[in-house]
Biopython code that builds the backbone (N, CA, C, O; Angstrom):
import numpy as np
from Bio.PDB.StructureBuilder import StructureBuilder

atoms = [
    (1, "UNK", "N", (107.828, 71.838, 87.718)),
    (1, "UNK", "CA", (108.028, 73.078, 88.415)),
    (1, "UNK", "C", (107.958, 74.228, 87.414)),
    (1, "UNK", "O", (108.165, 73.959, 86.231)),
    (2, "UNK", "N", (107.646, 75.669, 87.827)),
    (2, "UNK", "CA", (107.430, 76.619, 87.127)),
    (2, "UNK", "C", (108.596, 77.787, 87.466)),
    (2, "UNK", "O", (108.735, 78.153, 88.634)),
    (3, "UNK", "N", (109.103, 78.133, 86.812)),
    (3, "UNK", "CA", (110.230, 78.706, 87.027)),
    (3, "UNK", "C", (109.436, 80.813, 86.476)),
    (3, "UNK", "O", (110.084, 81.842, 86.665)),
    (4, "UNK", "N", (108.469, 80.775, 86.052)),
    (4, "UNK", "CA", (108.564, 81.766, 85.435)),
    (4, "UNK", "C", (108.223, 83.108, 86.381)),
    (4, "UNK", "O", (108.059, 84.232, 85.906)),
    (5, "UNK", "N", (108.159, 82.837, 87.571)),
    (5, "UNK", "CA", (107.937, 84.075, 88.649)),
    (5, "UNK", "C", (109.462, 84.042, 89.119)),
    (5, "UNK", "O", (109.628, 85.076, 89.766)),
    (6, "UNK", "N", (110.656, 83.304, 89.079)),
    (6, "UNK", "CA", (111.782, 83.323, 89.401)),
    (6, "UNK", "C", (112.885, 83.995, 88.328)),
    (6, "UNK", "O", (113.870, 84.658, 88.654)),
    (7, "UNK", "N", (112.479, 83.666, 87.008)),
    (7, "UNK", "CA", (113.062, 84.360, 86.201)),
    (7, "UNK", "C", (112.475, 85.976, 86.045)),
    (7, "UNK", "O", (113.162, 86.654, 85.281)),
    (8, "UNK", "N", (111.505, 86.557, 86.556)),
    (8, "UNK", "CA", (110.854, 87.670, 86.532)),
    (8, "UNK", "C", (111.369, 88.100, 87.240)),
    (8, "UNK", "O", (111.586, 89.272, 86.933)),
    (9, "UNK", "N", (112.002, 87.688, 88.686)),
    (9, "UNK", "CA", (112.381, 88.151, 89.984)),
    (9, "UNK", "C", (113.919, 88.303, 89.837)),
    (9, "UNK", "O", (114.346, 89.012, 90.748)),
    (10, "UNK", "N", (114.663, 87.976, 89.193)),
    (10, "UNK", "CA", (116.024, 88.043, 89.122)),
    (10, "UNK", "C", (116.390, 89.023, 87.339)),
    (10, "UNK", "O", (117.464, 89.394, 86.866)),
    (11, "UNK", "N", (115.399, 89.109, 86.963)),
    (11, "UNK", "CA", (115.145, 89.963, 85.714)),
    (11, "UNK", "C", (115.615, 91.274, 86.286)),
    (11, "UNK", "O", (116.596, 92.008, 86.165)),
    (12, "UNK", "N", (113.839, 91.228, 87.348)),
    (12, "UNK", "CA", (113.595, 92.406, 87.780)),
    (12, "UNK", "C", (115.129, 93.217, 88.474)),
    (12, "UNK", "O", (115.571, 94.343, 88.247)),
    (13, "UNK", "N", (115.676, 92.084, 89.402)),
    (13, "UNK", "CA", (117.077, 92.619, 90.054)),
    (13, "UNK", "C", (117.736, 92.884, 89.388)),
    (13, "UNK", "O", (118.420, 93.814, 89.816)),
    (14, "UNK", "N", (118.229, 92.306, 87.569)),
    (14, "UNK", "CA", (118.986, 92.743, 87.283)),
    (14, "UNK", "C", (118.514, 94.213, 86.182)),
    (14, "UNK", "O", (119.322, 94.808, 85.468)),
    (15, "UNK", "N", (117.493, 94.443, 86.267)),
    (15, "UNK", "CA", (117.342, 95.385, 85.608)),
    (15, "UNK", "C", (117.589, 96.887, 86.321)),
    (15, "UNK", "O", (118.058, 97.888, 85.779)),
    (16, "UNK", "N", (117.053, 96.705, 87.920)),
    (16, "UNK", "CA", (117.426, 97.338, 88.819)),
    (16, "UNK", "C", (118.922, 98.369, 89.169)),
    (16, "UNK", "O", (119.223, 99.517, 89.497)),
    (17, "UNK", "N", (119.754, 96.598, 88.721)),
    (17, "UNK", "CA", (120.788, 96.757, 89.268)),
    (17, "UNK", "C", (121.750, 97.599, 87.993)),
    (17, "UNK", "O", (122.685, 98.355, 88.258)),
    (18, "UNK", "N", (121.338, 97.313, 86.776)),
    (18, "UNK", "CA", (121.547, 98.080, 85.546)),
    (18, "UNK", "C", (121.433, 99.451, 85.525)),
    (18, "UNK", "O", (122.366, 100.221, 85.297)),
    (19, "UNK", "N", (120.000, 99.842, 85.821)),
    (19, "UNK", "CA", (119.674, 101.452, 85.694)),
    (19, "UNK", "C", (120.725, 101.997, 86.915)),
    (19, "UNK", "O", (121.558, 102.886, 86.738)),
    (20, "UNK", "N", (120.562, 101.462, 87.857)),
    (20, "UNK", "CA", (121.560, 102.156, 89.093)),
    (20, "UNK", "C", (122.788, 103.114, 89.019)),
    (20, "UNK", "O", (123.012, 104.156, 89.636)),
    (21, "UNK", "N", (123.798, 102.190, 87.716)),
    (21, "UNK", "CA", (124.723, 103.003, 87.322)),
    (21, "UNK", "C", (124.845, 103.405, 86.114)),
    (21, "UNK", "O", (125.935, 103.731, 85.644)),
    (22, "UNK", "N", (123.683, 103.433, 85.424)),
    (22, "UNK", "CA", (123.554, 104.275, 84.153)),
    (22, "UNK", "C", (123.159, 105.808, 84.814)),
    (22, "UNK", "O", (123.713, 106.872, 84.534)),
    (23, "UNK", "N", (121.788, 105.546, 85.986)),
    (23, "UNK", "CA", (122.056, 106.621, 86.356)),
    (23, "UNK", "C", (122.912, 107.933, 86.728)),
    (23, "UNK", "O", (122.773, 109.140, 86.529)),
    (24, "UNK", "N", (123.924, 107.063, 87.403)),
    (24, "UNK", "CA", (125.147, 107.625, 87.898)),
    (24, "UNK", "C", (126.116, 108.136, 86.571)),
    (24, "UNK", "O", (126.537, 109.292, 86.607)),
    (25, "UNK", "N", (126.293, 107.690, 85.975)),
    (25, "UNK", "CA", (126.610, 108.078, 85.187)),
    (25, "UNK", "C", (126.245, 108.993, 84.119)),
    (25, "UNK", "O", (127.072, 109.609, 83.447)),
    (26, "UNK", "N", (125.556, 109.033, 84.043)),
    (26, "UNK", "CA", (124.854, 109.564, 83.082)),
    (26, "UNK", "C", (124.483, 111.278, 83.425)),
    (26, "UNK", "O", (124.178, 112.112, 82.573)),
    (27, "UNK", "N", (124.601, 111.501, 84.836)),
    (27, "UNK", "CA", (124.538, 112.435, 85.785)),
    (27, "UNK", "C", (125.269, 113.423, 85.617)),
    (27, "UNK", "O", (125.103, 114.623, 85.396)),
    (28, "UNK", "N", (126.653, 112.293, 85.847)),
    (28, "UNK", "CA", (128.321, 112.457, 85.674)),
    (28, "UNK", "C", (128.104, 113.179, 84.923)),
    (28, "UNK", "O", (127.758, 114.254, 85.412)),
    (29, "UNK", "N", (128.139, 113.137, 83.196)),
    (29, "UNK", "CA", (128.917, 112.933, 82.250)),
    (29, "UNK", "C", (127.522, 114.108, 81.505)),
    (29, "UNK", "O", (128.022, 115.177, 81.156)),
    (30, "UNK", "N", (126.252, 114.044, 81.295)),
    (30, "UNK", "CA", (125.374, 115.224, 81.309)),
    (30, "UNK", "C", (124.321, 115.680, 81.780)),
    (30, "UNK", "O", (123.415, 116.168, 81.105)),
    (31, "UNK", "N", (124.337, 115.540, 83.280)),
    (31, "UNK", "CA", (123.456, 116.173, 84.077)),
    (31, "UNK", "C", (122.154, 115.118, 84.022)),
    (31, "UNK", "O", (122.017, 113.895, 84.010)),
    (32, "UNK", "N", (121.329, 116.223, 83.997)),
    (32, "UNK", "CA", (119.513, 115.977, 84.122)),
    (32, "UNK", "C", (118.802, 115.906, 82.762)),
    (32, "UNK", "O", (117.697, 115.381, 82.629)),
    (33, "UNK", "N", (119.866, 116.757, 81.233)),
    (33, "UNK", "CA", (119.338, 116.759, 80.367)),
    (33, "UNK", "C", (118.458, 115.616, 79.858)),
    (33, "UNK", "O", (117.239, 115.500, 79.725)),
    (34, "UNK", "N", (119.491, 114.820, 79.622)),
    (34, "UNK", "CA", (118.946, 112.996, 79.164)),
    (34, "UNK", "C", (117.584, 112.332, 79.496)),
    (34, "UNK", "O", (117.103, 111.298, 79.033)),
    (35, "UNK", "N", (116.858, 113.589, 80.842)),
    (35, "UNK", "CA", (115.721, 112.737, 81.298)),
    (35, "UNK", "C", (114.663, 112.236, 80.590)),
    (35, "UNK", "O", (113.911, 111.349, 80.992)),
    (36, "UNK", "N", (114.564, 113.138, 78.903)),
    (36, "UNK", "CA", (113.994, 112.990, 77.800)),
    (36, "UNK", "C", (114.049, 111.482, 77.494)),
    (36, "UNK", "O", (113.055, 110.761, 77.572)),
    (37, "UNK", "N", (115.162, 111.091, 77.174)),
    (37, "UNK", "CA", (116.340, 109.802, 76.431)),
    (37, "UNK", "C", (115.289, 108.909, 77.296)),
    (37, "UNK", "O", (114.457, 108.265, 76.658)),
    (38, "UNK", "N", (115.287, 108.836, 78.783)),
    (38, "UNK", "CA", (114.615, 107.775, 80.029)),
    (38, "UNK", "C", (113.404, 107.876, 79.343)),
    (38, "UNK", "O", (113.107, 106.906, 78.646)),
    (39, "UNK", "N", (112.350, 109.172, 79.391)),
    (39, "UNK", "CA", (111.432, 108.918, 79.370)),
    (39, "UNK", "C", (110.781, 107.972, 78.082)),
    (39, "UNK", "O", (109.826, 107.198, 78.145)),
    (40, "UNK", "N", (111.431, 108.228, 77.182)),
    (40, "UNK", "CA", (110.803, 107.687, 75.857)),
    (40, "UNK", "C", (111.563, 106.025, 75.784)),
    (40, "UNK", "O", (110.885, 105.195, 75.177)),
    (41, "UNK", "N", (112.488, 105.687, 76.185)),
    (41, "UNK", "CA", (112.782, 104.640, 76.101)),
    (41, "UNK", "C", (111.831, 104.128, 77.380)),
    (41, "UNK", "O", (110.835, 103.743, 76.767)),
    (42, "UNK", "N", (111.585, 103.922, 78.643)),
    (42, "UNK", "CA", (110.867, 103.821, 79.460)),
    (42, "UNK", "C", (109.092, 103.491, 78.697)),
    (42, "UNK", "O", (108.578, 102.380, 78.818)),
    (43, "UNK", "N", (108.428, 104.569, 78.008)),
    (43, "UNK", "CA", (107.779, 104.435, 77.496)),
    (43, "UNK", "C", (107.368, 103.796, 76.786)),
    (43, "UNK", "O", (106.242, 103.300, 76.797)),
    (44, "UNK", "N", (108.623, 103.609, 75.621)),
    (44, "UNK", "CA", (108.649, 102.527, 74.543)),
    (44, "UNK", "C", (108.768, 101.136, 75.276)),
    (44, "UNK", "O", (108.475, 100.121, 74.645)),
    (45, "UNK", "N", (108.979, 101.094, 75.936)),
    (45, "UNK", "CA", (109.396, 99.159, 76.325)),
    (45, "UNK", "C", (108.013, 98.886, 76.801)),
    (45, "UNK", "O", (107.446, 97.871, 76.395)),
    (46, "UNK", "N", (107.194, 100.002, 77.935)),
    (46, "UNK", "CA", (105.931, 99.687, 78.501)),
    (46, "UNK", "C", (104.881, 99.095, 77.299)),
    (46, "UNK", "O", (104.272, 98.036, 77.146)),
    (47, "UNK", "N", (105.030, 100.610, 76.383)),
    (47, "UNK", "CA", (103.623, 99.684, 74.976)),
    (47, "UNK", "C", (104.281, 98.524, 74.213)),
    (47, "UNK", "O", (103.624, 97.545, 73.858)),
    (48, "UNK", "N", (105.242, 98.623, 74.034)),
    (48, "UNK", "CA", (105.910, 97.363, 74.039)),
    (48, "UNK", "C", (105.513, 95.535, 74.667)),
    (48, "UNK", "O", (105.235, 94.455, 74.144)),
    (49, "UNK", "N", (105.704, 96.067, 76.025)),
    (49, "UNK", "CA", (105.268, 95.260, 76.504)),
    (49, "UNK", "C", (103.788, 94.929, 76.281)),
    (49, "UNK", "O", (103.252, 93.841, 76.496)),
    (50, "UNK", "N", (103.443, 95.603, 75.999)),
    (50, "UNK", "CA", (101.655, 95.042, 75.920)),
    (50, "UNK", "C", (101.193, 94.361, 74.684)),
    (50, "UNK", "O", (100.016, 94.007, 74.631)),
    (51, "UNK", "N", (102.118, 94.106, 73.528)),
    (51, "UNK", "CA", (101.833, 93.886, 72.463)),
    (51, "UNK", "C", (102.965, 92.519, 72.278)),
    (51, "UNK", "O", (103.268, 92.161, 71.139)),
    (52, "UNK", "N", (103.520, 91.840, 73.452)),
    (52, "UNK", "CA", (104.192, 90.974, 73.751)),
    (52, "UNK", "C", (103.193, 89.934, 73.790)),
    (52, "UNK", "O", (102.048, 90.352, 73.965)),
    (53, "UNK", "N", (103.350, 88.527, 73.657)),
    (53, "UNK", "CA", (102.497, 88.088, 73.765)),
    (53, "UNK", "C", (102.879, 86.499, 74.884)),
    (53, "UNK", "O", (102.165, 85.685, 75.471)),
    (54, "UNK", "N", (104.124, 86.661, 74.749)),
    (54, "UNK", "CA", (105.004, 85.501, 75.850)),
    (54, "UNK", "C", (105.073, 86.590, 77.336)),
    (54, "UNK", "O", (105.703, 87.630, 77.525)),
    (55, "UNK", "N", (104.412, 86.045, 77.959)),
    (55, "UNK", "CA", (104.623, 86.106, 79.808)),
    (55, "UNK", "C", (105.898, 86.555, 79.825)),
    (55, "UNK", "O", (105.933, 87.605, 79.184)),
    (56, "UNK", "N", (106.890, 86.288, 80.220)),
    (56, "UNK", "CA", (108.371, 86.540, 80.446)),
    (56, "UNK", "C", (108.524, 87.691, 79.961)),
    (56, "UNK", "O", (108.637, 88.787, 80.510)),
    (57, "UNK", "N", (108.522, 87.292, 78.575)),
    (57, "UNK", "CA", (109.400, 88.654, 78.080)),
    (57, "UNK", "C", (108.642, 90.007, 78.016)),
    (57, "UNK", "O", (109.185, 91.105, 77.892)),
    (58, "UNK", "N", (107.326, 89.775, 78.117)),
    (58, "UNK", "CA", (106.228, 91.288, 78.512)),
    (58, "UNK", "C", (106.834, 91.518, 79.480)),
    (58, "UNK", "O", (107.347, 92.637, 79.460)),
    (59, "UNK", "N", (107.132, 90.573, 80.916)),
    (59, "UNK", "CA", (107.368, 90.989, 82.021)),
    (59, "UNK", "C", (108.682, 92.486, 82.562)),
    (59, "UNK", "O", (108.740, 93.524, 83.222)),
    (60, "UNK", "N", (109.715, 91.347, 81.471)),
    (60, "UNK", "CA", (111.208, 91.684, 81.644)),
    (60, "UNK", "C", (110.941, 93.152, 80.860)),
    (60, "UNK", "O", (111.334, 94.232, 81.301)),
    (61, "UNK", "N", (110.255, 92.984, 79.713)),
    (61, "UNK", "CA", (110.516, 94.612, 78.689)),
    (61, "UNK", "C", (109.322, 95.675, 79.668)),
    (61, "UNK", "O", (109.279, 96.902, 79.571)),
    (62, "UNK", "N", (108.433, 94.835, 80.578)),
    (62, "UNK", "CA", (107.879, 96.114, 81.248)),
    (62, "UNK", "C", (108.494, 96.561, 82.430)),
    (62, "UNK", "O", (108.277, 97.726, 82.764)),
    (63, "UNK", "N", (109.333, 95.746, 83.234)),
    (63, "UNK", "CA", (109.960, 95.980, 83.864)),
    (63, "UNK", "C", (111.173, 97.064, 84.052)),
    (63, "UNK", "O", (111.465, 97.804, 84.991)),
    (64, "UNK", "N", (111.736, 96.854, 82.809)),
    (64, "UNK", "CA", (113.085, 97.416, 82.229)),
    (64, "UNK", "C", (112.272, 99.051, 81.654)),
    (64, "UNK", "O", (112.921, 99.997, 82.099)),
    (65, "UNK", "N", (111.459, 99.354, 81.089)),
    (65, "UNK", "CA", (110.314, 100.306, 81.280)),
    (65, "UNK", "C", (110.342, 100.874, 82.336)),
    (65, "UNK", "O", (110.668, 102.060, 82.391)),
    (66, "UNK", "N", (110.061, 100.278, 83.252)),
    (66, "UNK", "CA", (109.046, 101.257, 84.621)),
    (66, "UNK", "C", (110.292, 101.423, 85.460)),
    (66, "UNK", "O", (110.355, 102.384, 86.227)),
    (67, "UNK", "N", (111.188, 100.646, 85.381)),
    (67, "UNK", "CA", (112.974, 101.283, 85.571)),
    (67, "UNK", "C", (113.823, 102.541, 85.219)),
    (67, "UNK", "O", (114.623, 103.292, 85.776)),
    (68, "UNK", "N", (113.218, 102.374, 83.977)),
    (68, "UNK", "CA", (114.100, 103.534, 83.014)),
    (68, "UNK", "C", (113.139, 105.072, 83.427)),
    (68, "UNK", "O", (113.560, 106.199, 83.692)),
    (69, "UNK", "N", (111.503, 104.461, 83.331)),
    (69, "UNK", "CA", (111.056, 105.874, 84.285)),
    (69, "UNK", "C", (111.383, 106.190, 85.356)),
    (69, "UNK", "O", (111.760, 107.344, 85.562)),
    (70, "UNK", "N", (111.327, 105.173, 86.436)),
    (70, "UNK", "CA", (111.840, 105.028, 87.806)),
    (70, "UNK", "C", (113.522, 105.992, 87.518)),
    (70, "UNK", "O", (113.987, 106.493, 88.542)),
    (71, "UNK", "N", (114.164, 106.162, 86.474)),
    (71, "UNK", "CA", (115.197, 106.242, 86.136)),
    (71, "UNK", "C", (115.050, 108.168, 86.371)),
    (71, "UNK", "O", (115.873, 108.798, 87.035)),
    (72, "UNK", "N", (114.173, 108.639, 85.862)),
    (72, "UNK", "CA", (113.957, 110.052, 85.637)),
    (72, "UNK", "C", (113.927, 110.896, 86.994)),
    (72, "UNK", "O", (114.527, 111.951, 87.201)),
    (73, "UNK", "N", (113.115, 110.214, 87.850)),
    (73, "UNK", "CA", (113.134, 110.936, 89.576)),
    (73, "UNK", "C", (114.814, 110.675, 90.372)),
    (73, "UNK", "O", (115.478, 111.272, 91.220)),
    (74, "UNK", "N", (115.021, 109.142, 89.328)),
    (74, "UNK", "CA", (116.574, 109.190, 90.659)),
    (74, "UNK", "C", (117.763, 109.989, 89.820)),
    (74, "UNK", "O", (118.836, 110.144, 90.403)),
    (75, "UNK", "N", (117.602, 110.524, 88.412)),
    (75, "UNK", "CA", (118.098, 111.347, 87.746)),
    (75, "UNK", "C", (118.607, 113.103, 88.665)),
    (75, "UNK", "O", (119.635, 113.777, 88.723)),
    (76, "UNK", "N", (117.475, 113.191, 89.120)),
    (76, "UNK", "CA", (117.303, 114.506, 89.309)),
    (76, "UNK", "C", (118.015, 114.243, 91.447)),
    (76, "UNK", "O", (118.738, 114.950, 92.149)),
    (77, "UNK", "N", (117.275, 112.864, 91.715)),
    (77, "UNK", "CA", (118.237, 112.668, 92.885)),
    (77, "UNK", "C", (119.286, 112.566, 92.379)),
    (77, "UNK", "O", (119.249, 111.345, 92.527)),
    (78, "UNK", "N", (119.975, 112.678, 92.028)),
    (78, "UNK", "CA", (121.598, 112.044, 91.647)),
    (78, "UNK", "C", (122.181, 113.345, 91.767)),
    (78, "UNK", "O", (123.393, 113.372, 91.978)),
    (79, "UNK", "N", (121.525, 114.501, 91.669)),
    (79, "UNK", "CA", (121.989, 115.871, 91.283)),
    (79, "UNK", "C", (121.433, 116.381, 92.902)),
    (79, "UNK", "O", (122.008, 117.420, 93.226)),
    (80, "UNK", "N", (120.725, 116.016, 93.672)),
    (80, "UNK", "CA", (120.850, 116.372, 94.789)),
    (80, "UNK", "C", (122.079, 115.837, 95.253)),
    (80, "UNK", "O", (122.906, 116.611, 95.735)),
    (81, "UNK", "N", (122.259, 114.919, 95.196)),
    (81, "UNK", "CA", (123.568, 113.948, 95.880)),
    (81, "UNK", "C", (124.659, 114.491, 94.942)),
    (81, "UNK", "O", (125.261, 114.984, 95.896)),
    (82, "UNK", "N", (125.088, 114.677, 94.361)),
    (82, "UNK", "CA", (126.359, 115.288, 93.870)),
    (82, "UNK", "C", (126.480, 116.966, 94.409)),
    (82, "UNK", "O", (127.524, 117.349, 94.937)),
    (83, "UNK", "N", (125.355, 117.860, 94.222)),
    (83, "UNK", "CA", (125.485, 119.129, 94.963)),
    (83, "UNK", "C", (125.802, 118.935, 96.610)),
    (83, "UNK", "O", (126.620, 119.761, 97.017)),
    (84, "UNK", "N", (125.355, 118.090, 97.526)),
    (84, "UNK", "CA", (125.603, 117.641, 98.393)),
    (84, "UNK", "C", (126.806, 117.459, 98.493)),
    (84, "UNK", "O", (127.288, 118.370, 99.166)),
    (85, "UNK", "N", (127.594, 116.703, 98.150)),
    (85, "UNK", "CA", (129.215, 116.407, 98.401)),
    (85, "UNK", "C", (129.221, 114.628, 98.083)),
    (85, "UNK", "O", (130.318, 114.070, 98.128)),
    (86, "UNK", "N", (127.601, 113.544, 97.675)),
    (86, "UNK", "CA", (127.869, 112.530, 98.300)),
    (86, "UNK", "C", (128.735, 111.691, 97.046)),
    (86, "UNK", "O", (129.295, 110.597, 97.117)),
    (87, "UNK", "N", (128.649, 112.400, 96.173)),
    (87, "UNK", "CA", (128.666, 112.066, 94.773)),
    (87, "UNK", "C", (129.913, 112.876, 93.809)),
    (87, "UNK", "O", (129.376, 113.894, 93.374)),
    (88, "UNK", "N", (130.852, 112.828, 93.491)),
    (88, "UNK", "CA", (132.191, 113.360, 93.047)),
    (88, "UNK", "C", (131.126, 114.317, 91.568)),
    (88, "UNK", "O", (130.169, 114.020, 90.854)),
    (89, "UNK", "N", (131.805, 115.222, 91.705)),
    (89, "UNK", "CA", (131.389, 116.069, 90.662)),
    (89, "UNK", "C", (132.366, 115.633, 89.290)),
    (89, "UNK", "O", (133.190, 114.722, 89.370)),
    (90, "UNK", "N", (132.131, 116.461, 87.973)),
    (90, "UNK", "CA", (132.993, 115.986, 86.322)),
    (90, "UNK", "C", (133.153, 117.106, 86.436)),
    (90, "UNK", "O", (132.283, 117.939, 86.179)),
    (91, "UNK", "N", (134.834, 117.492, 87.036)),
    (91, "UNK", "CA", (135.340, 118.866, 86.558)),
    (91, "UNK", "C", (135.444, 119.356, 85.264)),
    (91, "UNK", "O", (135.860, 120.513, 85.200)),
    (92, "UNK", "N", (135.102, 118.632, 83.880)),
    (92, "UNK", "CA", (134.700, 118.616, 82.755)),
    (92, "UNK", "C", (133.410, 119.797, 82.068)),
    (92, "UNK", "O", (133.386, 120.528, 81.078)),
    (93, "UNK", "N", (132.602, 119.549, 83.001)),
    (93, "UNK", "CA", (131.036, 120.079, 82.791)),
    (93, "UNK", "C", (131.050, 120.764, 83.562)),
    (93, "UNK", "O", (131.469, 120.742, 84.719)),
    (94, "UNK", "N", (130.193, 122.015, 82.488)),
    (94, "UNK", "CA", (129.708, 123.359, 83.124)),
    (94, "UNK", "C", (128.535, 122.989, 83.793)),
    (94, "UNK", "O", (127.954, 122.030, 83.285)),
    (95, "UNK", "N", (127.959, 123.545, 84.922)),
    (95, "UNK", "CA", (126.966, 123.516, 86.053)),
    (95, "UNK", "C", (126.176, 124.872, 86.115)),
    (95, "UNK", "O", (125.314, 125.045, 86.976)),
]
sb = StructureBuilder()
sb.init_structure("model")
sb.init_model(0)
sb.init_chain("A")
sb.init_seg("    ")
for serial, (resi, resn, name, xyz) in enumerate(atoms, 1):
    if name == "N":
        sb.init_residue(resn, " ", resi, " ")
    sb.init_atom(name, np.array(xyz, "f"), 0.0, 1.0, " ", f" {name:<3s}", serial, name[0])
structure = sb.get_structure()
């Protein structure tokens, strides 16, 4: 049996499930600035990945990539949803 589209698939979830509340956080604590931080790490894992040469782990480091970009649009959602009310504001930080 081949396991290696199953370990890609539960990668993928947990990589998912990772960015989710980095996002959130990260929101929290300094806004939209950081979207820089996403993009280049995002970036870096993609060429990364291409110079991988094991299946899996190209998969998982491109994955975790196109997440961390995926990371930059729900960045800027996160700041709709906190101006909204859905999302607790950091009485900490200036706005």
């Amino acid at each position: 049996m081949y396991f290696t589209g199953i370990i890609i698939a539960v990668c993928t979830f947990l990589a998912i499930g990772i960015w989710h509340p980095i996002v959130i956080k990260t929101e929290y604590y300094w806004g939209t600035r950081p979207w820089v931080l996403y993009l280049i790490v995002g970036l870096a894992c993609i060429v990364g990945a291409l110079f991988i040469e094991n299946a899996i782990i190209s998969s998982i480091v491109g994955v975790f990539g196109a997440s961390a970009l995926w990371g930059i649009g729900e960045l800027f959602a996160q700041k709709k949803r906190v101006e909204k009310g859905w999302f607790p504001k950091n009485p900490n930080r200036k706005y």
